[in-house]
Structure formats: C-alpha cells, structure tokens
C-alpha positions, 0 to 999 in steps of 0.5 A, a space after each residue: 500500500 502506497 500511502 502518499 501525505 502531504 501538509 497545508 499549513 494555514 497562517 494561524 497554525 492549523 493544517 490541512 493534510 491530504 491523503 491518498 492511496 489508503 482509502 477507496 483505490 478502485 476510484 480513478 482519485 480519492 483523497 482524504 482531507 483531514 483538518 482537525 477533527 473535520 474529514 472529508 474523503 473525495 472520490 472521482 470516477 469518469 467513464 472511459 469513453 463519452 456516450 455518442 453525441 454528446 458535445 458538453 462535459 456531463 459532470 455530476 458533483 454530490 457534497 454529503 454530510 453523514 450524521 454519524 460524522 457529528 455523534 447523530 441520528 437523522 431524523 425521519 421514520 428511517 433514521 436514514 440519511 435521505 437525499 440532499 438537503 438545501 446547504 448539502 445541494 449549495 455546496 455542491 455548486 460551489 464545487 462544481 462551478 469552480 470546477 466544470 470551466 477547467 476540463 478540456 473543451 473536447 472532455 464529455 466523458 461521464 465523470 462523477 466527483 463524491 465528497 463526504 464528511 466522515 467526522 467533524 466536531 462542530 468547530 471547523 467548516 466542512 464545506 471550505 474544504 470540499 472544492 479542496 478535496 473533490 480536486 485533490 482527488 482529480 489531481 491524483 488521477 488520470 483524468 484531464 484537468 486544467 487544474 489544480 484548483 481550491 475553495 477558501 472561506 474568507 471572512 472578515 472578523 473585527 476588521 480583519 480578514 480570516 481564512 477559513 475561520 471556525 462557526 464560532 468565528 463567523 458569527 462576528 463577521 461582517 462578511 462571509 464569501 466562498 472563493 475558489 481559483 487556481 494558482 493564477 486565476 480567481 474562478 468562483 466567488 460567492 457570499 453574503 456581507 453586511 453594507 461592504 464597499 466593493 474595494 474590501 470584497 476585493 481586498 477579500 478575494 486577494 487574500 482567498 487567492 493568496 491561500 489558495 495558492 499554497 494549496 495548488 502548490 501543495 496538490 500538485 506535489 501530492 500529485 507527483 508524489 503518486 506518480 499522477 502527472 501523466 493523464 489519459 489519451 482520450 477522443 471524444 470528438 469527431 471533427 471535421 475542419 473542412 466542415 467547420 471552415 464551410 460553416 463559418 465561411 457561409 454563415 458567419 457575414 449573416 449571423 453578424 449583420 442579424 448580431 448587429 441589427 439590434 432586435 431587442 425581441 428575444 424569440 424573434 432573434 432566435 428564430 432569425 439565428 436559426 433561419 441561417 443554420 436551417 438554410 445552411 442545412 438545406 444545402 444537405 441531403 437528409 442522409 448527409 444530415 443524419 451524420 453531419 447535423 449534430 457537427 453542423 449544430 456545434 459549428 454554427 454555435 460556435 458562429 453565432 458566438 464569435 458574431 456576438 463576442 465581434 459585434 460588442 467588442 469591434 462595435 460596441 453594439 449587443 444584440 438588443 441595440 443596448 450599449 455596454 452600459 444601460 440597462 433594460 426598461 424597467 417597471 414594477 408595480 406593489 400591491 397587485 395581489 389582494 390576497 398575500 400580506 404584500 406582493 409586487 411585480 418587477 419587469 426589467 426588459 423580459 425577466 419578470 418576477 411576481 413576488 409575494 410575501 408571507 409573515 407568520 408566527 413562531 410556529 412558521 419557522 422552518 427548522 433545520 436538522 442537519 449534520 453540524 447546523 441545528 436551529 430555525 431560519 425566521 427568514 425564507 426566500 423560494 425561488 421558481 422557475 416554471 418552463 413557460 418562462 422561457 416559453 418552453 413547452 414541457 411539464 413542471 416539475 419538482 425544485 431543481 439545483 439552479 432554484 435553490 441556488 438563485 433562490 439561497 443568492 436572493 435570500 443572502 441578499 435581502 435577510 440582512 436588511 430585516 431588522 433583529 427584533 422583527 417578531 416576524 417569520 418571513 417567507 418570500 416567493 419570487 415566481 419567474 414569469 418571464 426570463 431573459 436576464 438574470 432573474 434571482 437578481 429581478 427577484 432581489 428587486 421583487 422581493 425588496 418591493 413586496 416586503 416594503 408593500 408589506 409594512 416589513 420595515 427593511 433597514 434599507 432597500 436593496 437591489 441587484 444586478 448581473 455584469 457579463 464580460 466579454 473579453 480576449 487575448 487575456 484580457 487585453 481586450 473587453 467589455 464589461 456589460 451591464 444587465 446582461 441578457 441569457 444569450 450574453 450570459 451563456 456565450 460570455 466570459 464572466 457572470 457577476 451578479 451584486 446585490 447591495 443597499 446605497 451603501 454597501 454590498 450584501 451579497 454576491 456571486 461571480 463565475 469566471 469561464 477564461 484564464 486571465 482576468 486582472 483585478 483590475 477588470 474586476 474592480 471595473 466591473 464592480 465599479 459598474 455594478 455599482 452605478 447600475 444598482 443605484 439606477 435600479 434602486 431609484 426605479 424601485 424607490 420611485 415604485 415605492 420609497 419606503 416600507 409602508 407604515 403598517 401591516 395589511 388588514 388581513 396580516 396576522 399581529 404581533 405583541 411580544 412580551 417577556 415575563 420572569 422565567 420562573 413564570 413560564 411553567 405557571 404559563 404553560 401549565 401542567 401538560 400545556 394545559 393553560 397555555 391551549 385554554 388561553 388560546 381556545 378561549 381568545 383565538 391567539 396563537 401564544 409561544 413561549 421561549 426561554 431567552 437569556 434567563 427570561 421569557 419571551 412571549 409572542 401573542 399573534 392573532 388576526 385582531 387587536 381584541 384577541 391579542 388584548 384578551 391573551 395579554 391580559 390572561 397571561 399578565 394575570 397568570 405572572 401577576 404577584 398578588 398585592 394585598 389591598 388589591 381588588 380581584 375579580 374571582 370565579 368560584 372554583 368549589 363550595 365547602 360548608 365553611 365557604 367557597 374557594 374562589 381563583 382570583 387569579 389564574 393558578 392562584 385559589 384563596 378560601 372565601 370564608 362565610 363570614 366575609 361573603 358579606 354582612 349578612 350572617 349566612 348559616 349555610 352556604 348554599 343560602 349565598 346562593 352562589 354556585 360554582 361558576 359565578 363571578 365574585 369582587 374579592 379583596 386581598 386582606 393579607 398572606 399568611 408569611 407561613 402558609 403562603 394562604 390568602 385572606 380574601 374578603 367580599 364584604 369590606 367591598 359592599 356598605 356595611 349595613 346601618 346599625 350593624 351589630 358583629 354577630 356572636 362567634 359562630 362555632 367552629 366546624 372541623 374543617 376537612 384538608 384542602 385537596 384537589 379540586 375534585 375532592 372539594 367538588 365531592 367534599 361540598 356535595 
C-alpha cells in the first residue's frame, strides 16, 4: 500500500493534510482531507469513453454530510440519511462551478466527483474544504484537468480578514464569501456581507487567492508524489475542419449583420439565428444530415458566438441595440395581489418576477436538522422557475439545483436588511414569469418591493444586478456589460451578479469561464455594478420609497412580551394545559421561549381584541398578588365553611362565610352562589407561613346601618384542602 501525505499549513497554525492511496483505490482519485477533527474523503470516477453525441462535459458533483460524522441520528421514520438537503445541494455548486470551466473543451466523458464528511466536531467548516478535496482527488488521477484548483472561506472578523475561520468565528463577521481559483486565476466567488464597499470584497478575494495558492502548490506535489502527472489519451470528438471552415465561411457575414441589427425581441432573434443554420442545412441531403447535423449544430454555435463576442467588442453594439452600459426598461408595480400580506411585480426588459410575501408566527419557522447546523431560519426566500418562462413547452416539475441556488443568492441578499427584533417569520416567493436576464437578481428587486408593500420595515432597500464580460487575448481586450441578457450570459466570459443597499454590498456571486482576468477588470466591473444598482434602486424607490407604515388588514399581529422565567411553567401549565385554554378561549396563537434567563412571549392573532384578551390572561397568570388589591374571582368549589374562589389564574384563596358579606349566612348554599359565578374579592393579607390568602367580599359592599358583629359562630372541623375534585365531592 502506497500511502502518499502531504501538509497545508494555514497562517494561524492549523493544517490541512491530504491523503491518498489508503482509502477507496478502485476510484480513478480519492483523497482524504483531514483538518482537525473535520474529514472529508473525495472520490472521482469518469467513464472511459463519452456516450455518442454528446458535445458538453456531463459532470455530476454530490457534497454529503453523514450524521454519524457529528455523534447523530437523522431524523425521519428511517433514521436514514435521505437525499440532499438545501446547504448539502449549495455546496455542491460551489464545487462544481469552480470546477466544470477547467476540463478540456473536447472532455464529455461521464465523470462523477463524491465528497463526504466522515467526522467533524462542530468547530471547523466542512464545506471550505470540499472544492479542496473533490480536486485533490482529480489531481491524483488520470483524468484531464486544467487544474489544480481550491475553495477558501474568507471572512472578515473585527476588521480583519480570516481564512477559513471556525462557526464560532463567523458569527462576528461582517462578511462571509466562498472563493475558489487556481494558482493564477480567481474562478468562483460567492457570499453574503453586511453594507461592504466593493474595494474590501476585493481586498477579500486577494487574500482567498493568496491561500489558495499554497494549496495548488501543495496538490500538485501530492500529485507527483503518486506518480499522477501523466493523464489519459482520450477522443471524444469527431471533427471535421473542412466542415467547420464551410460553416463559418457561409454563415458567419449573416449571423453578424442579424448580431448587429439590434432586435431587442428575444424569440424573434432566435428564430432569425436559426433561419441561417436551417438554410445552411438545406444545402444537405437528409442522409448527409443524419451524420453531419449534430457537427453542423456545434459549428454554427460556435458562429453565432464569435458574431456576438465581434459585434460588442469591434462595435460596441449587443444584440438588443443596448450599449455596454444601460440597462433594460424597467417597471414594477406593489400591491397587485389582494390576497398575500404584500406582493409586487418587477419587469426589467423580459425577466419578470411576481413576488409575494408571507409573515407568520413562531410556529412558521422552518427548522433545520442537519449534520453540524441545528436551529430555525425566521427568514425564507423560494425561488421558481416554471418552463413557460422561457416559453418552453414541457411539464413542471419538482425544485431543481439552479432554484435553490438563485433562490439561497436572493435570500443572502435581502435577510440582512430585516431588522433583529422583527417578531416576524418571513417567507418570500419570487415566481419567474418571464426570463431573459438574470432573474434571482429581478427577484432581489421583487422581493425588496413586496416586503416594503408589506409594512416589513427593511433597514434599507436593496437591489441587484448581473455584469457579463466579454473579453480576449487575456484580457487585453473587453467589455464589461451591464444587465446582461441569457444569450450574453451563456456565450460570455464572466457572470457577476451584486446585490447591495446605497451603501454597501450584501451579497454576491461571480463565475469566471477564461484564464486571465486582472483585478483590475474586476474592480471595473464592480465599479459598474455599482452605478447600475443605484439606477435600479431609484426605479424601485420611485415604485415605492419606503416600507409602508403598517401591516395589511388581513396580516396576522404581533405583541411580544417577556415575563420572569420562573413564570413560564405557571404559563404553560401542567401538560400545556393553560397555555391551549388561553388560546381556545381568545383565538391567539401564544409561544413561549426561554431567552437569556427570561421569557419571551409572542401573542399573534388576526385582531387587536384577541391579542388584548391573551395579554391580559397571561399578565394575570405572572401577576404577584398585592394585598389591598381588588380581584375579580370565579368560584372554583363550595365547602360548608365557604367557597374557594381563583382570583387569579393558578392562584385559589378560601372565601370564608363570614366575609361573603354582612349578612350572617348559616349555610352556604343560602349565598346562593354556585360554582361558576363571578365574585369582587379583596386581598386582606398572606399568611408569611402558609403562603394562604385572606380574601374578603364584604369590606367591598356598605356595611349595613346599625350593624351589630354577630356572636362567634362555632367552629366546624374543617376537612384538608385537596384537589379540586375532592372539594367538588367534599361540598356535595
């Protein structure tokens, strides 16, 4: 067994090892990554050969974290890990983007890349590791790859930027972003921030960059040292040079006149592009078809994007007629759906979003079960894209990995803006209804408006934009394009979409697709995403300026309060008994947590009057009794001797006979008082000892003229307290 290791050692101390040839050796790499007592083993498998006629690279990459990793059952009837959650499905991505761009063009061989986590303790961050482990194992096989690459998370913590930090960590962060590169190129960027300007993300990635640098380096010493550096003949592309030369020779003047002639119509566009191949093809009988039509498709895509790239760089022109600069017409509208607690439309060009929002109580959030992150989110985002939106004529099915991803960017950009204390559980759904353009960045706008026309009161309202890049000979050459279209986003070099308030960045995300990209093209990217979000956020201040001042009418309302924790149980009662008769009884939905040493209650109810009924229910429960105070109480039991009454909830006092009133009864039931009925007592004293309570009805009525005290009535044996129950059979 040749076991090969080798050691990253981080800034602060710690190290990251890699090793293979110890575990899983039938895949083509594996690689163990150990960080502590954070283990990730990562796996890759392609197939030998492509399968006939496909001309794309079919990678699949699953991130899993097993439970028994963290000392954990799974939840769930099975007890079984199931398929991919949310955070497993983002980590996924975040792998693949970085890596998809660096096979060979001419790879479509089936190639499957696993990482699992197999132990953690809940202090370092598993998925900073995975795109370090997914292309160490690539590094250590023979499959081709313009690799190696690495993922870091950089966060910045009091000021100071942090590579890789632990969960404690990143909790005082004001920035959290995922970076992956090579050893000379940023690949991937992604993350969330607190209002950060654009030269600080910057700042970020060079020092992500920086780290990553060491990793490369150190995978391909893991490399050599297993004997790796050598990779697979392969052939999976027929070409025919002739061929393609004829394509372009007879297709390319046409495909940049229709590049140049500026058709902001999508559909129409397209067809007009099609046209041009369909006449090409008819030069061609259909058994010439049969065998040349799929190199035919590939050549002509390939025409259609050097007409495009040609037409914005030499003319400056794209293909709606735009220049690099503008942005799309834009109009939105609030308020459009009766229904929902707040809702908006956003149109820029031919993306749309309907946008709805949804506020809810505690019992609406969503929990989280995973691995190593337990809790509740308070603040949703769903994203949809339903096929018609591209006019697609086929059946919709279940979320895909493309929603989740957009919708987890949109969610980044927007929960930061929702205050701290917001009683609130907020749920917004964007649905794609039209798309052409970025559309999780027409959801960051949707979304900002409905939660405004929801009386949700952001902190500010944020907007987003997509920059593309066109550029060439390493860039030397480009063009930075604001509000890119899809075929601009699909035939371009870059897509960074940037989310942010008027003073700073809140999230974004940026995939690079070509080697040599400066800083300096990305700050002026950032630089003119920047002047296109404040655009956008004027058009949707024009919409609406600020949150509205209150909630719909029909919104659920929200009282919070917090009462002594030695309270809750007296709240809650015994089987939750009390807290259930409090809701029956008002309509108010009540929850009750423990929050730094005291409770806190959330009342929700659809009206005030509800609301007001559980406040006062829950107030009497943790009320002290004072004594010289006025207590309107319910009999609970009658006894020879008096009735106990409860004055307060959970809180029963004896009424004796002699204080119902001045009037000398020899038996109770001449009070005429039944159980049920509703008595004005006063609190005379609390026994320091017994903790009992004196309770008086008479001193409450005018003591009658002449009144003579009656003589000491004999004294009865007086059975003990029980249950009421007991009283109940004691009475009859």
């Amino acid at each position: 067994m040749n076991v090969v290791t080798k050691t990253i050692t981080l800034g602060d101390g710690r190290t990251i090892t890699l090793e293979t040839g110890k575990l899983a050796k039938q895949a083509d790499g594996a690689v163990m990554v150990t960080m502590g007592k954070t283990m990730l083993l990562a796996t890759v498998c392609s197939a030998q050969d492509a399968v006939p006629g496909t001309d794309f690279m079919p990678l699949t990459v699953e991130y899993k974290e097993k439970f028994a990793s963290n000392g954990r059952f799974p939840g769930g009837f099975t007890r079984r890990e199931g398929r991919s959650s949310d955070y497993e499905i983002l980590v996924s991505r975040l792998v693949d983007r970085a890596l998809r761009p660096l096979f060979p063009d001419d790879y479509h061989a089936e190639t499957f890349v696993n990482v699992t986590l197999y132990s953690a303790d809940g202090e370092d961050m598993p998925d900073a590791l995975a795109g370090l482990a997914a292309s160490a194992a690539i590094a250590v096989s023979d499959i081709p790859f313009h690799g190696p690459i690495s993922e870091v998370r950089v966060a910045r913590i009091d000021g100071q930027y942090v590579v890789d930090p632990t969960f404690a960590d990143l909790e005082r962060a004001d920035m959290d972003i995922m970076v992956a590169a090579t050893l000379d190129n940023i690949m991937m960027v992604e993350g969330e921030m607190k209002e950060v300007s654009e030269a600080d993300l910057l700042n970020a990635m060079k020092v992500a960059h920086e780290a990553i640098k060491d990793h490369c380096r150190v995978q391909l010493e893991l490399m050599e040292a297993a004997g790796k550096t050598e990779k697979r003949v392969y052939c999976h592309e027929v070409n025919d040079e002739e061929l393609r030369k004829d394509v372009h020779d007879k297709t390319y003047a046409k495909v940049y006149a229709l590049a140049t002639a500026c058709n902001a119509d999508k559909h129409s566009r397209a067809a007009n592009f099609e046209a041009v191949k369909e006449e090409y093809k008819a030069n061609f009988t259909e058994e010439e078809l049969e065998e040349k039509g799929a190199l035919i498709d590939r050549y002509y895509h390939d025409v259609e994007k050097e007409a495009m790239r040609r037409s914005i760089l030499d003319e400056g022109k794209r293909l709606d007629g735009r220049k690099t600069t503008e942005i799309r017409p834009i109009w939105s509208e609030v308020g459009y759906l009766p229904g929902p607690h707040g809702s908006s439309i956003f149109t820029r060009g031919e993306t749309q979003s309907l946008c709805t929002v949804t506020l809810g109580t505690k019992r609406d959030e969503k929990m989280v079960d995973e691995a190593l992150i337990q809790g509740n989110d308070r603040f949703l985002l769903h994203y949809n894209f339903p096929p018609f939106s591209t006019g697609e004529a086929k059946a919709q099915r279940g979320v895909g990995r493309r929603e989740i991803g957009h919708g987890n960017l949109a969610c980044r950009a927007l929960k930061n803006m929702i205050p701290e204390n917001y009683p609130y559980v907020v749920r917004v759904v964007s649905d794609i209804l039209e798309s052409n353009g970025s559309s999780s960045m027409a959801t960051v706008c949707a979304g900002t408006l409905a939660l405004m026309d929801a009386g949700v009161p952001m902190k500010k309202p944020v907007s987003g934009i997509a920059m593309g890049l066109i550029s060439e000979n390493k860039g030397k050459n480009y063009a930075v394009l604001s509000d890119i279209l899809g075929d601009e986003d699909h035939l371009g070099d870059m897509d960074f979409k940037v989310t942010g308030t008027r003073d700073g960045i809140t999230a974004t995300q940026m995939d690079i697709k070509v080697d040599g990209l400066s800083y300096e093209i990305l700050e002026n990217a950032l630089k003119q995403a920047h002047e296109g979000r404040m655009y956008i956020l004027d058009k949707i201040q024009e919409t609406l300026p600020a949150p509205r001042p209150d909630l719909k009418p029909h919104a659920p309302r929200i009282v919070t309060m917090t009462i002594p924790k030695e309270m809750i149980g007296a709240v809650i009662g015994p089987g939750g008994k009390i807290i259930q008769g409090i809701q029956a009884e008002t309509g108010a939905v009540i929850s009750i947590d423990e929050v730094d040493d005291a409770g806190f209650v959330e009342v929700a109810a659809s009206n005030k009057e509800s609301i007001d009924n559980a406040l006062a229910k829950i107030k009497a429960i943790v009320a002290i009794p004072e004594v010289g105070e006025v207590y309107k109480a319910t009999v609970k039991s009658l006894m020879p001797y008096g009735m106990f009454v409860e004055f307060l909830p959970g809180r029963e006092g004896l009424l004796h006979i002699s204080e119902i009133d001045w009037k000398r009864f020899e038996t109770i039931e001449e009070t005429n008082y039944k159980e049920g009925d509703t008595i004005d007592v006063k609190l005379l004293d609390i026994d320091e000892k017994t903790g009992k309570f004196k309770l008086s009805a008479k001193v409450l009525k005018e003591k009658p003229e002449g009144y003579v005290e009656p003589e000491p009535r004999e004294r009865r044996p007086r059975p003990e307290r029980g249950s009421r129950h007991t009283r109940g059979n004691q009475s009859k």
